[in-house]
ROSEVO-832153 format. One line per 5 residues: their letters; for each residue x, y, z of C-alpha. Coordinates in Angstrom, 2 decimals, padded with zeros to 5 digits. Example, Ala and Ser with C-alpha at 12.3 -4.5 7.8 and 13.67 -1.06 7.14 Angstrom:
BEGIN
as = 012.30:-004.50:007.80; 013.67:-001.06:007.14 .
***
This chain:
BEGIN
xxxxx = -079.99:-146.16:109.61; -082.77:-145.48:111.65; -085.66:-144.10:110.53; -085.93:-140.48:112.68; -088.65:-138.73:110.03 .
xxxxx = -091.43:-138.06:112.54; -089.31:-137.08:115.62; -089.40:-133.59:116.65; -086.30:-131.33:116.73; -084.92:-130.62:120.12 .
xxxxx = -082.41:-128.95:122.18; -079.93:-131.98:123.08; -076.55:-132.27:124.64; -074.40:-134.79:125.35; -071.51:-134.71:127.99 .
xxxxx = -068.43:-137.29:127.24; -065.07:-138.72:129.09; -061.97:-140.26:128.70; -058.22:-140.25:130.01; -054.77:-140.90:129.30 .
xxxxx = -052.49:-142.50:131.59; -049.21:-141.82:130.91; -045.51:-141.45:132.54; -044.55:-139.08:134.72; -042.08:-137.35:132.33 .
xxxxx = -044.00:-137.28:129.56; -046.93:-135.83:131.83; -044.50:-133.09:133.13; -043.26:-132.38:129.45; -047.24:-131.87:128.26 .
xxxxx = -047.70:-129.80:131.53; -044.73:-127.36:130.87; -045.23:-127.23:127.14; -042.09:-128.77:126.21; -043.53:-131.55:123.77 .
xxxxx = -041.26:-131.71:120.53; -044.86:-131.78:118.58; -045.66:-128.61:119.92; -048.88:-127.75:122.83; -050.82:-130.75:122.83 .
xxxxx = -053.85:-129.67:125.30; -054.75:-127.09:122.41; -053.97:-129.86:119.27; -056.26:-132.01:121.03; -059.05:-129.60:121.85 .
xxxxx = -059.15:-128.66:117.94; -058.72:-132.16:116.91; -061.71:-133.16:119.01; -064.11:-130.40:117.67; -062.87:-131.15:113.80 .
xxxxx = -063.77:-134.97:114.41; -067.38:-133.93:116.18; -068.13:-132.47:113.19; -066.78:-135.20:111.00; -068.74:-138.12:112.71 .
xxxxx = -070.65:-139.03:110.59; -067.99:-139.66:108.31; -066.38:-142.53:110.97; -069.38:-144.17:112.23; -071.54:-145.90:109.94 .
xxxxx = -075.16:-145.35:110.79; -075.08:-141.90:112.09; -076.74:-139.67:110.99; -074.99:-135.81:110.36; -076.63:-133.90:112.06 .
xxxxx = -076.01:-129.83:113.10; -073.38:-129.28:115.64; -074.49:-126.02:117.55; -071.00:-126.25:119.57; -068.45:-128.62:120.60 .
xxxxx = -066.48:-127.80:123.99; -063.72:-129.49:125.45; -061.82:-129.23:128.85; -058.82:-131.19:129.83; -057.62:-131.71:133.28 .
xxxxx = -054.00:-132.84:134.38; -054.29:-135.36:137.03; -050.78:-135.42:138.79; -051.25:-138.05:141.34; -052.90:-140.57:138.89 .
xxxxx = -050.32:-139.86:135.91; -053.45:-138.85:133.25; -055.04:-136.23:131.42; -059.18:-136.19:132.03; -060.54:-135.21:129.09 .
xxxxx = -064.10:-133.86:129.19; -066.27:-133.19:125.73; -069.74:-131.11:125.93; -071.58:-131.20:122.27; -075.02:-129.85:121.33 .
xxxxx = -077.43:-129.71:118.70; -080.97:-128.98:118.12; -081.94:-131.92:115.64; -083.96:-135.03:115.44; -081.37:-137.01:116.99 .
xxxxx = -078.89:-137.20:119.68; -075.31:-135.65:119.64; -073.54:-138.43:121.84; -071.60:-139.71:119.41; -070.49:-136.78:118.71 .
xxxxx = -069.39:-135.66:122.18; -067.76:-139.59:121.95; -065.69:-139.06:119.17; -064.70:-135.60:120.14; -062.92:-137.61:123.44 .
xxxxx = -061.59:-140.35:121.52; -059.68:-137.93:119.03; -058.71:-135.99:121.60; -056.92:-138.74:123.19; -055.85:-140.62:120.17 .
xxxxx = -053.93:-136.50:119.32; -052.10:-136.74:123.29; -050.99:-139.92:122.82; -049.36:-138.73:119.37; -048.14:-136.08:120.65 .
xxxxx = -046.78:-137.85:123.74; -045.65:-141.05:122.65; -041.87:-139.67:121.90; -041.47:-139.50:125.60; -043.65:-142.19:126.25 .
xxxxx = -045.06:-145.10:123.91; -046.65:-146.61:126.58; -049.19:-143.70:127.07; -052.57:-145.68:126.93; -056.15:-144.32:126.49 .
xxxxx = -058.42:-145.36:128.91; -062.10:-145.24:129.98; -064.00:-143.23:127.23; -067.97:-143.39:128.25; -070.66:-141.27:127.91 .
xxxxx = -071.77:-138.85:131.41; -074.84:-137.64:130.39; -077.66:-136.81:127.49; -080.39:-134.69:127.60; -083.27:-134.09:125.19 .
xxxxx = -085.48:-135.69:123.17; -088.34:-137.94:124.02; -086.14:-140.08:126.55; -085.13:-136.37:128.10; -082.14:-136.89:130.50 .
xxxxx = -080.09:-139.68:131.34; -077.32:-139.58:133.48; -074.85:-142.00:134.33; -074.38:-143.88:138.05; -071.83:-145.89:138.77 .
x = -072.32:-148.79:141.11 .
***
């Protein structure tokens, strides 16, 4: 682990994405709430906060840290066949939250594709990345794409 002893507690956040692609049935069966497993938008927004707070638990060298509040919004992409799944966490620690915003989208999308995969087993997670951080001594970062 790395040593984080003399770094000052901040105010940080940490702003995570990911989607799942997925058929066009299954999407309209999610949409309209007629998944045998139940309502998976809200399964997957709890799943994501109980894993944020379980982290530390899944990833080696983290280290646990306070979870001031985990937030998660989902977005059903018609045209492109996917669910955009977007985490928010934050903390006021000695360390960043991204992995925790990180493994909030990854469960997330690991609790649609269970819930999905009846209809569809080829419903496939795809591009989970980190947005944007804030706080800290490297303050914000944001990501570009080319």
């Amino acid at each position: 682990m790395i040593d984080i002893t003399g770094k000052e507690a901040t105010d940080r956040e940490a702003v995570a994405t990911g989607r799942v692609h997925m058929s066009r049935p299954a999407l309209d069966a999610l949409a309209a709430g007629r998944l045998p497993k139940g309502d998976a938008l809200a399964t997957a927004r709890v799943a994501g906060i109980m894993a944020a707070k379980r982290t530390t638990e899944l990833i080696p060298f983290c280290h646990p840290i306070p979870i001031s509040s985990v937030d998660l919004e989902f977005e059903l992409l018609r045209g492109e066949g996917e669910v955009a799944i977007k985490a928010t966490a934050r903390t006021h620690a000695a360390t960043g939250v991204e992995m925790e915003a990180l493994t909030a989208v990854a469960v997330a999308a690991l609790t649609i594709h269970d819930m999905c995969k009846g209809i569809d087993p080829g419903t496939e997670i795809r591009a989970v990345y980190l947005l944007r951080k804030s706080g800290g001594e490297a303050g914000l970062w944001e990501r570009k794409d080319d």
